[in-house]
C-alpha positions, -999 to 999 in steps of 0.1 A, spaced: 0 0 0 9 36 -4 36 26 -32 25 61 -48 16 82 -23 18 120 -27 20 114 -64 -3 123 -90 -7 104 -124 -25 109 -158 -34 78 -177 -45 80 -212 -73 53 -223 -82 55 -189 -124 42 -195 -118 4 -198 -90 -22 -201 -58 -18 -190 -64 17 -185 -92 14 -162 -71 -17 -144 -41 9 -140 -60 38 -127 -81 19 -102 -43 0 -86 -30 35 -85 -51 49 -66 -58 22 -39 -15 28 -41 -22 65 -32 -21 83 -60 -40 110 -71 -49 100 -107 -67 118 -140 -82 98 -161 -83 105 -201 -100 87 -227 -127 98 -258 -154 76 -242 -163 101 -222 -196 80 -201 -177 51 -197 -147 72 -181 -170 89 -158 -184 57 -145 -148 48 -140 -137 74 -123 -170 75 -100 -166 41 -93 -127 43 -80 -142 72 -57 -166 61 -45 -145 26 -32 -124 48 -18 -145 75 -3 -126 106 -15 -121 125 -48 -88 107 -61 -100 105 -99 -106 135 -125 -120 124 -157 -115 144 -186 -121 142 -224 -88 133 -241 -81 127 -277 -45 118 -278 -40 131 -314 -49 167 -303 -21 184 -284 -51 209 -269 -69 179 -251 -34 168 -237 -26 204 -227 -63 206 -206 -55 169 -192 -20 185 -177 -35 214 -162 -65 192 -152 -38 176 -129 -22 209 -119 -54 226 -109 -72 195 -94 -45 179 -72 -13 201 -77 11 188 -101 19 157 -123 42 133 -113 36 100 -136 22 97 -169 5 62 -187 7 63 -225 -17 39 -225 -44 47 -257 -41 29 -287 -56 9 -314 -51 -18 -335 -63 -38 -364 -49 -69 -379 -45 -61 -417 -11 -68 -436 10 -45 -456 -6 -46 -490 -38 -48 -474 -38 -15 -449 -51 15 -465 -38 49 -459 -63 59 -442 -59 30 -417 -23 37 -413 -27 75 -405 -52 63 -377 -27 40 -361 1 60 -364 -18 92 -351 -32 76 -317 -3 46 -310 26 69 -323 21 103 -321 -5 103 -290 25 94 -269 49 114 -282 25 142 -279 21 132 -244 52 135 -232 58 163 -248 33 179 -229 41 165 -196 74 173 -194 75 211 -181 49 200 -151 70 170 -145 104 196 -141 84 219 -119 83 186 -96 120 177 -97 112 145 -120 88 120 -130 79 86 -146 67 84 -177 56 49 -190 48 40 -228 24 9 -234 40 -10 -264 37 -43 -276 52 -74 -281 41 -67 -318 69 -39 -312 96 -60 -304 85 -90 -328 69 -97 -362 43 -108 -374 20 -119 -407 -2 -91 -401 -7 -57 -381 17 -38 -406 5 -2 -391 3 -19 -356 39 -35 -359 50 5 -372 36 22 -343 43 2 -313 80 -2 -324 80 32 -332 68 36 -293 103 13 -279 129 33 -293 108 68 -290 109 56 -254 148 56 -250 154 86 -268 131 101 -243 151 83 -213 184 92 -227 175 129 -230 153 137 -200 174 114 -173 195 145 -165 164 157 -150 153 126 -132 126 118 -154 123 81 -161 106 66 -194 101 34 -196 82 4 -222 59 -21 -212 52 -45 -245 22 -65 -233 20 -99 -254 -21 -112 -251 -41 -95 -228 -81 -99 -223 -92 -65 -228 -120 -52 -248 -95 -36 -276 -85 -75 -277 -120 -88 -280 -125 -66 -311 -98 -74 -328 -100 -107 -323 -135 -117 -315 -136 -160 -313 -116 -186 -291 -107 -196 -324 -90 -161 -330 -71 -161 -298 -60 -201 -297 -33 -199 -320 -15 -171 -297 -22 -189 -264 -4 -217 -282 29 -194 -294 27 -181 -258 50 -206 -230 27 -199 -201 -1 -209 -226 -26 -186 -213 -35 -147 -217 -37 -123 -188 -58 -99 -173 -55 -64 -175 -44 -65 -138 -13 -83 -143 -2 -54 -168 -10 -29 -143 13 -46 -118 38 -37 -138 32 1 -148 29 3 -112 66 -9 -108 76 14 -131 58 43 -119 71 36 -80 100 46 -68 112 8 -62 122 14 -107 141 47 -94 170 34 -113 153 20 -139 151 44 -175 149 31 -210 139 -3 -203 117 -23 -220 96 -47 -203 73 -76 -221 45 -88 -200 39 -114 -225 41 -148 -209 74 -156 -226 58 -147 -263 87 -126 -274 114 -148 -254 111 -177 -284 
């Protein structure tokens, strides 16, 4: 308990999923947390729901479109004004589909790239100044194992979430002067709503359970575990890492 205490985070694709997972562990960890996502009823029943469990106003929902730098600008000062500063921030958002090179239109591709690859870089760059006024911070990117390993599909998906790994270590390499960690976590099959979409049947998912060693996916909680890790001080020396919560997909 208490693991974040004093601290306040913003998560992005905060209404369900591993978003939702992440925001309710950090605050029953003691942090002070804004929630962001474009689903905007769904987010408020989150957030109601996390403070109502634990009888006090820990979670600000707010409308966040992370392709628009003015929605990321109102979710930083959200945290500012609400509860004082911004200590941690969740690139979480994304999308995906499972469509192959030849097969992706351009339209497709811009979508992708927009929410998985330039949603967190706009992100960070946003977070960054409120992070300095606090004398550091922890910023952590949700990747993929599709960013660490191919496929025979996902071409946009493959683009973005690798784009998201090494956009994470230029970010650690140029803002650990300041104490500001950045960090990847590349989740390999994970039973979230984004998942169900994408692939809707048992007979969608079987032939990833069976690449995976643990031969099982995981719940969104066992991701969070890890962003909360990362977020905590116990990863205070810990900066351009990558860390696949994948069940041992991307270890074969």
């Amino acid at each position: 308990m208490d693991r974040l205490k004093g601290k306040v985070a913003l998560i992005s694709g905060a209404a369900r999923g591993q978003g939702a997972a992440e925001a309710r562990l950090f605050a029953s960890e003691g942090a002070k947390v804004v929630l962001g996502d474009v689903r905007d009823e769904l987010l408020k029943q989150t957030a109601d729901a996390i403070n109502a469990k634990l009888g006090a106003k820990v979670a600000e929902p707010i409308h966040l479109d992370v392709t628009r730098a003015a929605d990321w600008r109102r979710a930083v000062e959200t945290g500012v004004r609400e509860f004082g500063g911004l200590d941690i921030l969740v690139n979480n958002a994304g999308i995906a589909n499972m469509k192959g090179l030849e097969q992706t239109s351009e339209e497709e591709w811009d979508a992708i790239v927009n929410v998985n690859q330039k949603g967190v870089w706009l992100g960070m760059k946003t977070v960054i100044p409120a992070m300095r006024e606090r004398g550091g911070g922890s910023i952590i990117n949700i990747s993929s194992i599709f960013g660490l390993v191919g496929s025979a599909g996902s071409t946009a998906y493959h683009g973005s979430k690798g784009a998201v790994r090494l956009l994470t270590k230029a970010a650690a390499v140029q803002y650990g002067p300041e104490n500001i960690r950045v960090n990847s976590i590349h989740p390999g099959l994970i039973y979230t709503p984004m998942v169900e979409e994408v692939l809707p049947s048992r007979e969608d998912l079987q032939p990833v359970v069976d690449m995976t060693p643990m031969k099982r996916g995981a719940k969104p909680e066992e991701v969070a575990a890890a962003v909360l890790f990362l977020a905590s001080d116990d990863a205070s020396f810990v900066t351009g890492a990558e860390l696949a919560v994948d069940g041992g997909y991307s270890a074969m």
